[in-house]
N, C-alpha and C positions, 0 to 999 in steps of 0.2 A: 558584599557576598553573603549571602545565607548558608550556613553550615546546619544540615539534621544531627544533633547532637548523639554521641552514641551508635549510628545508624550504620555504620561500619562494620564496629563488635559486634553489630548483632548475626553477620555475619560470617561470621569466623568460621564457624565449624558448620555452615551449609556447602553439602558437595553437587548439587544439580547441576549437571555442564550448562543450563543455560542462564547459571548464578555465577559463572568464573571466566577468566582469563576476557575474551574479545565481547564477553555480554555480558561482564559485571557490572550491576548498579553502581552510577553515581550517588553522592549524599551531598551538593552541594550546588546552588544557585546563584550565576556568578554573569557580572556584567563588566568585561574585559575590552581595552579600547586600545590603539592604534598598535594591533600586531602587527609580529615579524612577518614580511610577506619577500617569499626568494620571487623573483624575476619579476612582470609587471602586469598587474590588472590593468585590463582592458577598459578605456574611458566609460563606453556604454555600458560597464555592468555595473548598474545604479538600482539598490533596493537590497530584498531578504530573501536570501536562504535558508526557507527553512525544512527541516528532516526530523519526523517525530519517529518515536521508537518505547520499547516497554524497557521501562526503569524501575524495578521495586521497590518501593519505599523499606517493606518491613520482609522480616524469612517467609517465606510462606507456610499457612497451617500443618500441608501435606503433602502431597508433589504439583511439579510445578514443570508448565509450558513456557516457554518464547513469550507465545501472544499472550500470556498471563499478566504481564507486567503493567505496572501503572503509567501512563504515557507519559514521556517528556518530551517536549520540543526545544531543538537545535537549531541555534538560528543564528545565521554570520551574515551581518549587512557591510554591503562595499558602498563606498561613499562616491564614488564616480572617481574620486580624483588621485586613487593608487591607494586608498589606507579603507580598513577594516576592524569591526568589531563584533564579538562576540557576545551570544546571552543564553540559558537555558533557563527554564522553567517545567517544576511540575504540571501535568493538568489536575487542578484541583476539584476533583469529583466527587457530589455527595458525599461517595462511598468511600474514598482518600481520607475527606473532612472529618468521618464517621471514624476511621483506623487511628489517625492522627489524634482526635481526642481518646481515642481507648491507648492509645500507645501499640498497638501494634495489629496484628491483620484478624479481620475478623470474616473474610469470603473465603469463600476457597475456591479453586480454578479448571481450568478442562480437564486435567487430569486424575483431581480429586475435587469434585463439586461437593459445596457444603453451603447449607444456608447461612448466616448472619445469624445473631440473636434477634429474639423477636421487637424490640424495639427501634435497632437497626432495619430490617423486615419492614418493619411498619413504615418508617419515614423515606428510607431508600430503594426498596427493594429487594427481591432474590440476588441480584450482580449485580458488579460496582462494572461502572461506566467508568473504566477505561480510559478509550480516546486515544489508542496508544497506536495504531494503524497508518494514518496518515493525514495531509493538514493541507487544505488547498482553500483558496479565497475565491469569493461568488457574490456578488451585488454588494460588497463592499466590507463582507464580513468574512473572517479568516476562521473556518471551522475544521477541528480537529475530529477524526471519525473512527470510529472501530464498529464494524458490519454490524451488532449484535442491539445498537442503544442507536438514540438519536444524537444528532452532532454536538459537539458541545463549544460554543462560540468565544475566541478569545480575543484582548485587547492586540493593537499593535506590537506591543511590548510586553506580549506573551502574558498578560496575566488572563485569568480566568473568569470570564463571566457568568456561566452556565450553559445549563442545556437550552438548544434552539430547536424549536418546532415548529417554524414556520407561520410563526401567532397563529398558533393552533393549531394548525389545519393537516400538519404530517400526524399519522395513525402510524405506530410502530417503530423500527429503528430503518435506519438508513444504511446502506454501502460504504464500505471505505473507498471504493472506486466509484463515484461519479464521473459522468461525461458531460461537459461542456460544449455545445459547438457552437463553434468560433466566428459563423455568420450572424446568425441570433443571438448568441450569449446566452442561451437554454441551458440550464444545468439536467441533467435525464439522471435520475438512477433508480433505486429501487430496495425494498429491505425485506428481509428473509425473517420469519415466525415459525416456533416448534407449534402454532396451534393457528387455526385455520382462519383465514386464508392466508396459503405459507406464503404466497407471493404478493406485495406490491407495485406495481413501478408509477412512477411518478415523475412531474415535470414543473421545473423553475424556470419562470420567463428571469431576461438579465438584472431587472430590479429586486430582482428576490422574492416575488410571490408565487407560491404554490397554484400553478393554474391548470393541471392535471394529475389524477389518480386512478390507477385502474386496478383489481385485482385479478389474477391469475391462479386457474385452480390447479393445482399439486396434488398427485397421489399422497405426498407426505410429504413430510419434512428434512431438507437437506443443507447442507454446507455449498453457500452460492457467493464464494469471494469474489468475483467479480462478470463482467460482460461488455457489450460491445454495442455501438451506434450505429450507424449510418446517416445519411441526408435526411433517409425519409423513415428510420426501422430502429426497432430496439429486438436484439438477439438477444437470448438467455439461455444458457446452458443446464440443464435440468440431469446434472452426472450423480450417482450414487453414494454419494459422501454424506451419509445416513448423520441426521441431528436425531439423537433418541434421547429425548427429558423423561422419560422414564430409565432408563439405565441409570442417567447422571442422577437421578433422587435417591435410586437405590444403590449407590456406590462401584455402578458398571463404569465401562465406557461408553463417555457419549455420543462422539463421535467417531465412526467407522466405515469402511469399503465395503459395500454389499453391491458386488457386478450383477446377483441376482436380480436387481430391485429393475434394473435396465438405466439405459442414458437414452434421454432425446435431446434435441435442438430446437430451441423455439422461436419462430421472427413473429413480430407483431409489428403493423404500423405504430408510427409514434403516437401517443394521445387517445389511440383507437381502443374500444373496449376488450378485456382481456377474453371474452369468448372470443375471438375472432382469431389471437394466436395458431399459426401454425406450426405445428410438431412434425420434427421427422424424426424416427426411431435412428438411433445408431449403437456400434458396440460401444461398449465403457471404455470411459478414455476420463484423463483428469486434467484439468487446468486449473493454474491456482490466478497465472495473469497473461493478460490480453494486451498486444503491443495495437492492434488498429481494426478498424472493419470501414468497407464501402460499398458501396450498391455497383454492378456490373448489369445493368438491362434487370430482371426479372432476379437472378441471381447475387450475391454477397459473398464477397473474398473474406476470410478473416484470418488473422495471423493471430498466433498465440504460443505458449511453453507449455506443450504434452506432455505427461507422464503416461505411465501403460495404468497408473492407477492411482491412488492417494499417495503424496509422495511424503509426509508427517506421520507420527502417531498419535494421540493421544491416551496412551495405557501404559509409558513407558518405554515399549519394545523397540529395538531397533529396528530401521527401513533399508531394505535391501538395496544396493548402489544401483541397481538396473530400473530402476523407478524414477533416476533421475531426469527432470523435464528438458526437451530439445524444440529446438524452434521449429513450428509446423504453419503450414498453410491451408486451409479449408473454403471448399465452394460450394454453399449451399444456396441449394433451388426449392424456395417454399412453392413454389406453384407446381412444378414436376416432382416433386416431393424426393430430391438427386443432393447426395451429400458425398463431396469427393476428402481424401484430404493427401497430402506432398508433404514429408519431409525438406526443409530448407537445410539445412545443421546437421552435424553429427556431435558437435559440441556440446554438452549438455550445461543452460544457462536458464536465465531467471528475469525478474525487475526488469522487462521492456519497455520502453518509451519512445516517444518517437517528438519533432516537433508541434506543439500540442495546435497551431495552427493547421493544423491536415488532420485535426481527430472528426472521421468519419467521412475522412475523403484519399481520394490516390496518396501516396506516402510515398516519395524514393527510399527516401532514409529510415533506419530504426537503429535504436541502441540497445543491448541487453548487457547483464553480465557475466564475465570473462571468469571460469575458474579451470589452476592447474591440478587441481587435484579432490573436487570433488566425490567423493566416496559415501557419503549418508546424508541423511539430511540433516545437519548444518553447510550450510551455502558458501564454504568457504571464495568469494570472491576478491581477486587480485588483479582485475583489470576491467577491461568492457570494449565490448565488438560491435564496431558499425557495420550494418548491414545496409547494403545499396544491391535494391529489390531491381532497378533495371538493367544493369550488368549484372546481377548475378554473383557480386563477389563481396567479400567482406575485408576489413581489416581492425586490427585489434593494438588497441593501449595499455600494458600494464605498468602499473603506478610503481613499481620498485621491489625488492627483494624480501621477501619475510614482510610483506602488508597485506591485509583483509580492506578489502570495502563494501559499499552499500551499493544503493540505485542511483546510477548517473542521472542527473534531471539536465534536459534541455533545457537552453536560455536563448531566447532571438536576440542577435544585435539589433537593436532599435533604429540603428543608423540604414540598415537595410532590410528595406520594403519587399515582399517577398514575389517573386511576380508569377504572370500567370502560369507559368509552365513550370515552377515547383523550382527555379533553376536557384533559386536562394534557399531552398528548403534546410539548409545545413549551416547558413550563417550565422553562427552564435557559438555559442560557449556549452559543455557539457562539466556538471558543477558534481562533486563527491566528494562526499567524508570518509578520509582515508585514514588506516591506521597502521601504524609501526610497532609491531608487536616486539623488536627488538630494543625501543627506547620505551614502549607502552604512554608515545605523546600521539595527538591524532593534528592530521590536516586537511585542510578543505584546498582540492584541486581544481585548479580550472584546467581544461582542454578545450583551444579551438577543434570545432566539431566537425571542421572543412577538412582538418588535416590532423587530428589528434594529436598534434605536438601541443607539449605541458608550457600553455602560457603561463601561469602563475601558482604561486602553491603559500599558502597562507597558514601560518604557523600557528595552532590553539594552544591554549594554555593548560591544558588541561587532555584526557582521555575521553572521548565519545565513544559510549557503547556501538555495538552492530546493532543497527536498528530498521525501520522499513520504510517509507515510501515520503517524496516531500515534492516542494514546490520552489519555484520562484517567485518574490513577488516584485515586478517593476516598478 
């Protein structure tokens, strides 16, 4: 186990709610083997769980975001045969590397942007890459992402390699939400710049080479956390969540809700040159994340978590409870230039997923999270709601009394092949880091996904912050 010496104290008298209680940093890197596990892991859940999240190594300069955090990866491997082990790891980033020899922070973050000294400057850059977003594996390499920087590529066993650019060939940063599909093995995503051209997307055949890039021209520059595929289409959402690099130099805020600016919708074929995108103007609306999308003839179904607007802040200020995001349905026609959109939910939830074998095709099932009492933005979630889109109904799991969780990630049973009419779409496991704010120990839950009753619950050794988004790896 690695202990940050100190790294606690330093601590003490930072009051930022997103330095306390369910999002306080860890200080320690720990490889923990045959936990306590109540009831019985399922033979087929063989591989790693893992769920990256923002960990702060040191206080920060000034104020301080969520997505500020230095990323860590959570990661609990089951061995197929009932037993489980635990491991986290920093992501060791330039700009980590850079703090760690200064002894403490020397960026500042969304909500006080500052540059680095100028020799830090020099060798790293304006921002420290992060990595704190989310962690999925692609031609055989396991890359940790935060929308702003390029991926930064780790070992098996969580240690840190560096940044991955594709031998070369990516220009700029990447999505923390990338799509896969799961006929090809094409990885599609795309990365967002405060300086022109604000748009990229791009495309990875399944051996990991860059074999499309296109740019996409933008009135300006905005906050584009995620989007959506289809068979044959990449959609991108083009909503008013203004990135202004002139505020954040001169001590503004940087990013901000301007309904003025307007929202559209854009489908491009895959691969296809980015003049050829179709826009259809709509009112402002915000999504931070996208559960599915698929082609319907000429038109595209897409599901996702609306808000009426930016549902965060970044200045500090509190976010009104009526902002919070509700699962919606939309049907847009780039050729008839017709954008409908349905409320599903009156629930208001988050972190959708669905089984990742259906990304960019019909879906019965989806997963989001379950909260009793959301009121701002902090996400307090305590359980998670399967939605089954061809009845029409849902049904919902919470994990137990006085606990927060994260995003439930889908796992296929491997023992069942999923056939063609979707009728095994649900066969597997739905995996969370759950915590008990009454003992402040955390555990990773399994739920059969068929029937949300708690197969197994696996006991960690330790507290895991609320953190964002992860994977399986078989």
């Amino acid at each position: 186990m690695t202990v940050i010496p100190d790294a606690a104290d330093a601590f003490a008298s930072v009051t930022n709610p997103w330095l306390q209680g369910a999002f306080a940093p860890v200080f320690d890197e720990r490889d923990d083997h045959d936990l306590e596990v109540t009831g019985h892991l399922p033979g087929g859940l063989r591989g790693s769980f893992l769920r990256n999240g923002p960990n702060a190594l040191f206080p920060p300069l000034g104020g301080y975001h969520l997505f500020d955090g230095d990323g860590m990866i959570h990661g609990l491997t089951f061995d197929g045969d009932g037993g489980a082990s635990y491991a986290n790891r920093w992501i060791r980033s330039a700009g980590l590397e850079a703090e760690i020899a200064a002894g403490g922070a020397l960026f500042g973050g969304l909500t006080d942007f500052r540059l680095p000294p100028d020799d830090v400057f020099a060798t790293v850059g304006p921002m420290k890459n992060t990595a704190n977003t989310h962690v999925v594996r692609h031609a055989g390499r396991i890359l940790a992402l935060m929308e702003a920087a390029p991926p930064t590529e780790l070992t098996a066993d969580l240690a840190t390699v560096g940044e991955h650019r594709f031998g070369g060939a990516l220009q700029g940063p990447m999505t923390a939400h990338p799509k896969v599909d799961p006929r090809t093995g094409e990885m599609v995503f795309f990365g967002t710049s405060p300086f022109p051209p604000h748009l990229r997307i791009h495309g990875a055949s399944a051996d990991g080479t860059l074999t499309w890039t296109t740019e996409v021209d933008l009135p300006g520059s905005v906050m584009m956390h995620d989007f959506v595929i289809t068979e044959t289409r990449v959609v991108v959402f083009d909503l008013p969540a203004v990135l202004d690099v002139d505020a954040m130099l001169t001590g503004g805020t940087g990013i901000y809700w301007a309904p003025e600016r307007g929202a559209r919708i854009g489908v491009l074929e895959r691969g296809a040159p980015g003049s050829t995108i179709r826009w259809i103007e709509v009112d402002p609306f915000w999504v931070f994340h996208f559960m599915n999308a698929f082609d319907d003839g000429d038109a595209i179904e897409v599901v996702g978590c609306r808000s009426t607007q930016l549902n965060t802040s970044f200045d500090g200020s509190e976010v009104d409870a009526d902002v919070r995001p509700m699962l919606y349905r939309w049907r847009i026609d780039p050729v008839a230039g017709t954008f409908t959109e349905h409320q599903l939910d009156d629930r208001p939830t988050d972190f959708p997923r669905i089984n990742d074998q259906r990304a960019g095709r019909t879906n019965r099932y989806g997963y989001s999270g379950h909260s009793t009492g959301w009121a701002d933005d902090e996400p307090p979630f305590d359980g998670v709601i399967k939605h089954d889109f061809s009845s029409g109904t849902t049904a919902t799991h919470l994990y137990g009394p006085d606990t927060v969780c994260g995003e439930a990630v889908f796992t296929p049973d491997p023992a069942g092949a999923e056939r063609a009419d979707g009728g095994d779409e649900d066969r597997g496991w739905l995996l969370n880091f759950v915590h008990d704010l009454s003992t402040d120990r955390s555990s990773v839950v399994v739920l059969d996904a068929a029937t949300l009753e708690e197969a197994a619950r696996v006991h960690l050794p330790r507290r895991v912050p609320f953190g964002f988004h992860g994977s399986f790896l078989a």
